[in-house]
C-alpha positions as CSV (number, residue, x, y, z in Angstrom):
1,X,0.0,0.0,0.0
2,X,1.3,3.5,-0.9
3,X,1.9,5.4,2.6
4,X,0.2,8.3,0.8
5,X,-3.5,9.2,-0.8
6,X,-4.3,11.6,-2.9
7,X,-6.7,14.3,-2.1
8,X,-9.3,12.9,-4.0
9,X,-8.5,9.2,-2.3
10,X,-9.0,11.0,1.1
11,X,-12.1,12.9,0.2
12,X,-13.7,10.2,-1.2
13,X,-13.0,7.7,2.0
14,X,-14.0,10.5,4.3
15,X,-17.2,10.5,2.9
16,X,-17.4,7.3,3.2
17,X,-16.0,6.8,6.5
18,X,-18.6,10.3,7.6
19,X,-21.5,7.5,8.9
20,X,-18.9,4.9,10.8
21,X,-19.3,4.5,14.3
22,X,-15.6,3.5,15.9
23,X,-14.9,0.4,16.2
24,X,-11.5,0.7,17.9
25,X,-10.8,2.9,21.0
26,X,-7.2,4.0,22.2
27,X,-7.2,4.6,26.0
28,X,-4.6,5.2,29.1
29,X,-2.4,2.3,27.7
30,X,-2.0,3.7,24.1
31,X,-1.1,1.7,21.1
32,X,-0.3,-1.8,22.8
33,X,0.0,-5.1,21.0
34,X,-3.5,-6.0,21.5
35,X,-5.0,-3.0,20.8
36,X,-2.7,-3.3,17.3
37,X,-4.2,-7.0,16.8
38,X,-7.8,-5.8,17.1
39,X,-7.6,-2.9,15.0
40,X,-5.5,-5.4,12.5
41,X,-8.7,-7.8,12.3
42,X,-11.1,-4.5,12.3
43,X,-9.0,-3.4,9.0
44,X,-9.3,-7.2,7.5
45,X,-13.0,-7.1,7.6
46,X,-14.3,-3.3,7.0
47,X,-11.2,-2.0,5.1
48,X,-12.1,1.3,6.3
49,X,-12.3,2.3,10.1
50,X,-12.7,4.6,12.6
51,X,-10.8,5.0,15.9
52,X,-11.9,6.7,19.0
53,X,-8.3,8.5,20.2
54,X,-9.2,8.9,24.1
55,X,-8.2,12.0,26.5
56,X,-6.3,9.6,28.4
57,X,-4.1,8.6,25.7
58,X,-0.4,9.2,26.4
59,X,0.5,10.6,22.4
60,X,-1.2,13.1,20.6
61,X,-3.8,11.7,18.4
62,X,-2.0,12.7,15.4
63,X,0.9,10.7,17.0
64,X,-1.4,7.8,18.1
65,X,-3.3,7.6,14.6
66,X,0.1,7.3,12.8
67,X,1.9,4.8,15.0
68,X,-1.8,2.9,14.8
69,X,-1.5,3.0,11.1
70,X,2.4,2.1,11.1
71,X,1.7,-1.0,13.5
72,X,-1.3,-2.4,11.3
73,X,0.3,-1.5,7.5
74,X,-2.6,1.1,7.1
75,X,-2.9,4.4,6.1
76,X,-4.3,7.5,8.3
77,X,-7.2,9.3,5.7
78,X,-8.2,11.7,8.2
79,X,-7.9,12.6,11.5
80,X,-11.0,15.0,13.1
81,X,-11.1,16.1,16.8
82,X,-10.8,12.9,18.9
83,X,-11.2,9.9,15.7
84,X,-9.1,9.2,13.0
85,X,-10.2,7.6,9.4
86,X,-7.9,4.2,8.9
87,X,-8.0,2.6,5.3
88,X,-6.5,-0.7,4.6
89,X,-7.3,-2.4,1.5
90,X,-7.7,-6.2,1.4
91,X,-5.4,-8.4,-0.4
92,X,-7.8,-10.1,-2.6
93,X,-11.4,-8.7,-3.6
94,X,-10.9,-5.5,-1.9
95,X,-14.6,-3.8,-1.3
96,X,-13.5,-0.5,-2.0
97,X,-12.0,1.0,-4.8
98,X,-10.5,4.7,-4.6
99,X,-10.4,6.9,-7.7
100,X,-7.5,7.5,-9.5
């Protein structure tokens, strides 16, 4: 996966990332090895997430989205406030298909 989007790749997966509820949060421990596995299997099945970055968190959530993203081999399509946009195609018969 290219480490960057274009910003008509990140447009488009905003809006389609606008009506996601997060399914990962990031609390007092930060990124730990488990948190990494979950979001990891999240990624597998939806492609495209969102992640709760808590006030607790020890990084910044500009730091704690990128080191997420680092972790799982995924890229960081936006971050807004306190959740940031993860995107991760699949291997084979990816669901979502950015424009060029």
């Amino acid at each position: 996966m290219a480490d960057e989007l274009t910003g008509k790749q990140r447009r488009y997966l905003r809006s389609l990332g606008h009506h996601l509820t997060p399914v990962v949060q990031v609390g007092h421990e930060g990124i730990s090895d488990a948190l990494a596995r979950q979001t990891d299997q999240q990624l597998a099945v939806h492609e495209l997430i969102k992640v709760r970055i808590g006030e607790s968190a020890p990084d910044d959530r500009h730091q704690s989205a990128a080191a997420l993203a680092e972790k799982t081999g995924a890229v960081v399509a936006q971050v807004l406030g306190r959740t940031a946009l993860l995107y991760r195609p699949r291997k084979d018969n990816p669901g979502i298909v950015l424009p060029k």
